[in-house]
C-alpha positions as CSV (number, residue, x, y, z in Angstrom):
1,X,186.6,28.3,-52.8
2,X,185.4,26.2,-49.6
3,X,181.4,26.0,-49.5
4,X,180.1,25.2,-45.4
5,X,177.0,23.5,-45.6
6,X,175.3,23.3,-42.0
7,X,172.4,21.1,-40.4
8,X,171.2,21.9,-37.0
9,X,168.0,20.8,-35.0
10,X,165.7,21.9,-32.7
11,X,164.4,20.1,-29.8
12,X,161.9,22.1,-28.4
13,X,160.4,24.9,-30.8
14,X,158.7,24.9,-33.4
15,X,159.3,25.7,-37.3
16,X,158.1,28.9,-36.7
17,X,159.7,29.5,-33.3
18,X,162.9,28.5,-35.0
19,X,162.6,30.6,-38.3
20,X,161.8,33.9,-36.0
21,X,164.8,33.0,-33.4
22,X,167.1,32.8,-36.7
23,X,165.6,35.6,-38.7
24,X,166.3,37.7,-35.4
25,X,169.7,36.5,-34.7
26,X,170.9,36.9,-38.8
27,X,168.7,39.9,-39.4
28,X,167.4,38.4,-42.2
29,X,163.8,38.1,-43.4
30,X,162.3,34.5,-44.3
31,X,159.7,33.5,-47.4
32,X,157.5,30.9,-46.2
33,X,157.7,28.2,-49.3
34,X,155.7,24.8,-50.1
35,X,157.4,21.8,-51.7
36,X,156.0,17.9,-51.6
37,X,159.8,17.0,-51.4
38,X,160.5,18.6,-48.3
39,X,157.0,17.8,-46.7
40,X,154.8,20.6,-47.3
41,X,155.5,24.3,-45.7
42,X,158.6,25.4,-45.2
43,X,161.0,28.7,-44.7
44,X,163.6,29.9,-47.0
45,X,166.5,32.9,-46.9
46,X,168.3,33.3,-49.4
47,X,171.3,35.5,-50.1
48,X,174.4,36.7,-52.3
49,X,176.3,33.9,-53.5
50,X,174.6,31.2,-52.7
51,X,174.3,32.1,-49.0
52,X,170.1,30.0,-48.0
53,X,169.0,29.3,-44.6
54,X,166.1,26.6,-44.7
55,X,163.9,26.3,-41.7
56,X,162.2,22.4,-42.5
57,X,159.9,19.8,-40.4
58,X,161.9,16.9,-40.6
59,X,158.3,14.6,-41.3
60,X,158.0,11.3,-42.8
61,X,157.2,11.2,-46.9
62,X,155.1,9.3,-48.7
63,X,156.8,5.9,-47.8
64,X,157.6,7.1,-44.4
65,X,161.4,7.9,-44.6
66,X,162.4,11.2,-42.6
67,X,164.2,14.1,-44.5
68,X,166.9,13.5,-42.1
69,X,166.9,10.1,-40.8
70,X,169.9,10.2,-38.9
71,X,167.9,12.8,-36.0
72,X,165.2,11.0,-36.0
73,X,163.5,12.7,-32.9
74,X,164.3,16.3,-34.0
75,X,161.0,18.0,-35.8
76,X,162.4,21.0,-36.8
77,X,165.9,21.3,-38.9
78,X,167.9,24.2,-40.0
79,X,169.9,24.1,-43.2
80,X,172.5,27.0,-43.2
81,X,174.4,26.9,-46.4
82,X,177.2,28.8,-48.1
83,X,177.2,31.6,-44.8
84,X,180.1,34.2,-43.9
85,X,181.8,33.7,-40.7
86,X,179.9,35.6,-38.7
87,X,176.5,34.7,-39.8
88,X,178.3,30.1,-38.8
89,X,179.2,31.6,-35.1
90,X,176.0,33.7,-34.5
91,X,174.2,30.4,-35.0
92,X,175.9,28.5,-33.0
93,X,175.3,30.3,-30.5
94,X,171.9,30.6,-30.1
95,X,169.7,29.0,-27.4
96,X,167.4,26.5,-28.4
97,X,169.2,25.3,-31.8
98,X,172.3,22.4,-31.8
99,X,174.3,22.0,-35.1
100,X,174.7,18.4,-35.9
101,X,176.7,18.5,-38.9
102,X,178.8,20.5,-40.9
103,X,180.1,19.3,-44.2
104,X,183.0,21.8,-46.2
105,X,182.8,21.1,-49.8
């Protein structure tokens, strides 16, 4: 079975902006999370078989390396992971979120 793992940015909301925009769009509800890996508050969907959308500042660690390095100016990221075909084209189409990469596995 083909996974689709997802990365998309946001230029010009913010994480919370973003995480209601998507939350909208999928009809889904988010849990606002904390982890020290992914630089402090963050939100999190997750669904039947291992369906997650992950609403993350892309902010510099401890030694000051990005979560994403390679979109360097884009604060807010959106991980979409493991998503049915509808939930991947609702997302791409929405207004104020660019995908950036997507990886099949």
């Amino acid at each position: 079975m083909t996974e689709q793992f997802d990365l998309y940015v946001a230029p010009a909301l913010s994480a919370t902006q973003v995480a209601d925009l998507v939350a909208r769009a999928l009809a889904i509800e988010f849990r606002l999370h904390n982890s020290g890996y992914l630089g402090g508050d963050y939100f999190r969907w997750q669904g039947d078989h291992y369906a997650e959308v992950e609403v993350v500042v892309n902010s510099p660690d401890d030694e000051g390396y990005l979560l994403e390095s390679e979109v360097p100016g884009m604060q807010v990221l959106v991980f979409a992971s493991c998503l049915d075909d509808a939930a991947n084209e609702t997302l791409r189409g929405l207004d104020g979120i660019e995908l950036v990469r997507s990886d099949l596995v």
